[in-house]
mmCIF file of the C-alpha atoms, coordinates in Angstrom:
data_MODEL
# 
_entry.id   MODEL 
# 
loop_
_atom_site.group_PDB 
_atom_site.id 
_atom_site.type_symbol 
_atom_site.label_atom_id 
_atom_site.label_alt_id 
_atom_site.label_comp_id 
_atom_site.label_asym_id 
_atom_site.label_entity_id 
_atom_site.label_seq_id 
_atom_site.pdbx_PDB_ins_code 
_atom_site.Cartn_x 
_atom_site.Cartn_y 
_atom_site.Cartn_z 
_atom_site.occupancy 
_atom_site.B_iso_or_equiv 
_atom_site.pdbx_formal_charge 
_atom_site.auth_seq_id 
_atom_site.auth_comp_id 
_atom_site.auth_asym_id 
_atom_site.auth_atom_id 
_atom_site.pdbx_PDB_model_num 
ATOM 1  C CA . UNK A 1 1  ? 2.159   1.899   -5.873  1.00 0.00 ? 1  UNK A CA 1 
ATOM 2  C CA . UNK A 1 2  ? 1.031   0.507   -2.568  1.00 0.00 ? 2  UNK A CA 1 
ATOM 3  C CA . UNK A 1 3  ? -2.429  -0.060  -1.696  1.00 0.00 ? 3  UNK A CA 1 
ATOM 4  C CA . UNK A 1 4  ? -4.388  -1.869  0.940   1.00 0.00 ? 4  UNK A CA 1 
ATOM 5  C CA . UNK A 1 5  ? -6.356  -4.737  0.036   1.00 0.00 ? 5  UNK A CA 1 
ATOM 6  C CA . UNK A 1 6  ? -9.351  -5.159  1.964   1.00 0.00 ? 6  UNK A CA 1 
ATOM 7  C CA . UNK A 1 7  ? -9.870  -8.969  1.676   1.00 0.00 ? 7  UNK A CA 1 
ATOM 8  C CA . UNK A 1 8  ? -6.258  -9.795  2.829   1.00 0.00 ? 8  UNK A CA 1 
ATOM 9  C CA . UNK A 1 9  ? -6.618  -6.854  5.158   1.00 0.00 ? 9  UNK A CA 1 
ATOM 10 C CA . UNK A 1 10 ? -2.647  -5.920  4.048   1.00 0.00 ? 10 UNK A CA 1 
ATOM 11 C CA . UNK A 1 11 ? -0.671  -3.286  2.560   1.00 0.00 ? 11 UNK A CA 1 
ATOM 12 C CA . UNK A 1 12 ? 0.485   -4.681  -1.365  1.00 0.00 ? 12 UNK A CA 1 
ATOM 13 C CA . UNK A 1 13 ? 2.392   -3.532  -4.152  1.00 0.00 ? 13 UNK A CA 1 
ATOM 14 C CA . UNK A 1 14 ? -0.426  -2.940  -6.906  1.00 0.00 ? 14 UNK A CA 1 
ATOM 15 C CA . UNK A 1 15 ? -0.457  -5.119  -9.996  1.00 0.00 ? 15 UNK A CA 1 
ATOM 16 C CA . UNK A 1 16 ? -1.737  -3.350  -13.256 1.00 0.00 ? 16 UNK A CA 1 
ATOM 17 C CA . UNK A 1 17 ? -2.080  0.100   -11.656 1.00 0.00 ? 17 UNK A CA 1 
ATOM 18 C CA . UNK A 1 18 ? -3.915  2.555   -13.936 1.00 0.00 ? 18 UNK A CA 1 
ATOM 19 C CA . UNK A 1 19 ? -4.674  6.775   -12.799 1.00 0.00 ? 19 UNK A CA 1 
ATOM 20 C CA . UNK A 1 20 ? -8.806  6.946   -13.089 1.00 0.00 ? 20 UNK A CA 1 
ATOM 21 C CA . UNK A 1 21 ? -10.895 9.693   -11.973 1.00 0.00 ? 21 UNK A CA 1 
ATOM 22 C CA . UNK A 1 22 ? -13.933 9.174   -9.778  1.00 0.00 ? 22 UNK A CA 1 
ATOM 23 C CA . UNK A 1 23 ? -17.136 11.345  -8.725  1.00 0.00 ? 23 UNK A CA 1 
ATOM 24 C CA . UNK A 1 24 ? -16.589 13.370  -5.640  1.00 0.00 ? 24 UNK A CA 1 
ATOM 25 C CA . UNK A 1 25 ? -18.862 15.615  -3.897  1.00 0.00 ? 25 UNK A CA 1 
ATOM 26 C CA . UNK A 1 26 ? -19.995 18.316  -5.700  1.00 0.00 ? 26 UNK A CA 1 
ATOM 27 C CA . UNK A 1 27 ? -19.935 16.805  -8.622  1.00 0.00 ? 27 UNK A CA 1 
ATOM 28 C CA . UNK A 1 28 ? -15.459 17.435  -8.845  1.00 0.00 ? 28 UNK A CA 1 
ATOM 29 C CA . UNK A 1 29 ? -13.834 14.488  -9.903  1.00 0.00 ? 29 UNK A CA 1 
ATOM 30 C CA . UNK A 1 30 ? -10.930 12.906  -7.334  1.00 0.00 ? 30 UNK A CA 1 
ATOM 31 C CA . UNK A 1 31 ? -7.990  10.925  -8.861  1.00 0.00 ? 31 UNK A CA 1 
ATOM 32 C CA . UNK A 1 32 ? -6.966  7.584   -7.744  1.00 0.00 ? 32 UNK A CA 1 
ATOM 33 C CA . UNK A 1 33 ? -5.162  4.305   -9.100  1.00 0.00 ? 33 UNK A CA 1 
ATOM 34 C CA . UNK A 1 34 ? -6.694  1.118   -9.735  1.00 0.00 ? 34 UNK A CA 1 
ATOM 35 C CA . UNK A 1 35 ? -5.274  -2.034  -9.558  1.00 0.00 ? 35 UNK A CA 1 
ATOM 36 C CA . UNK A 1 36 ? -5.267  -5.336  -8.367  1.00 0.00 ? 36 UNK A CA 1 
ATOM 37 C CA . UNK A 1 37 ? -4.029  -7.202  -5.624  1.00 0.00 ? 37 UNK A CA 1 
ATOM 38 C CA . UNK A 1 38 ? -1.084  -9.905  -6.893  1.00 0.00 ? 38 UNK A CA 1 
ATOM 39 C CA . UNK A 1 39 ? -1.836  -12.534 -4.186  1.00 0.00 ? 39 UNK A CA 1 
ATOM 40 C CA . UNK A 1 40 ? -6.139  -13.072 -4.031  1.00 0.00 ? 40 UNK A CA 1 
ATOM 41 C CA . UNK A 1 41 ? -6.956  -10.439 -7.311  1.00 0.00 ? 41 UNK A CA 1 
ATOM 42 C CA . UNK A 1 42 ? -9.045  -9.107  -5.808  1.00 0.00 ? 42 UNK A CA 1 
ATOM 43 C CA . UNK A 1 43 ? -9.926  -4.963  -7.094  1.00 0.00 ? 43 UNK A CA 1 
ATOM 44 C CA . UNK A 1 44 ? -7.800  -2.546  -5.522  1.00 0.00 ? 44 UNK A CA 1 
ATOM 45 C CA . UNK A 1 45 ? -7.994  1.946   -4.803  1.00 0.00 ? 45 UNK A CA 1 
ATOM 46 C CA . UNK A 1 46 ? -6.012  4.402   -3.988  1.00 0.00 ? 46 UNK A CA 1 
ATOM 47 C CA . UNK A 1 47 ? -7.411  8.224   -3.629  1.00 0.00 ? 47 UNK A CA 1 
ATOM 48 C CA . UNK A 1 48 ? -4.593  10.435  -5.284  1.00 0.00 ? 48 UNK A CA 1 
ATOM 49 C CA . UNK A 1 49 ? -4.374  13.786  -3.837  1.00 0.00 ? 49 UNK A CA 1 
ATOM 50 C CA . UNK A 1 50 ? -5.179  16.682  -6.227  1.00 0.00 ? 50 UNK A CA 1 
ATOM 51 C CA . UNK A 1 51 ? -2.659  18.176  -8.671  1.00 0.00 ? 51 UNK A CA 1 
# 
């Protein structure tokens, strides 16, 4: 899955991508993939949109 990575400040492919939920407002949880960038490692998110 793509992502943008903010410290090369470029779209990548996502290494490692796993689905996680995070807190949204309200206390609802949002889904998104986490990942890392294959060039500078650094962490990477996506927001998923809901089921």
């Amino acid at each position: 899955m793509e992502a943008y990575c903010v410290k090369c400040k470029s779209k990548r492919e996502m290494k490692n991508g796993k689905e996680v939920s995070m807190k949204g407002k309200g206390g609802t949880k949002r889904r998104a993939m986490k990942g890392e960038c294959p060039k500078c490692s650094t962490t990477m998110f996506r927001i998923l949109p809901n089921k």
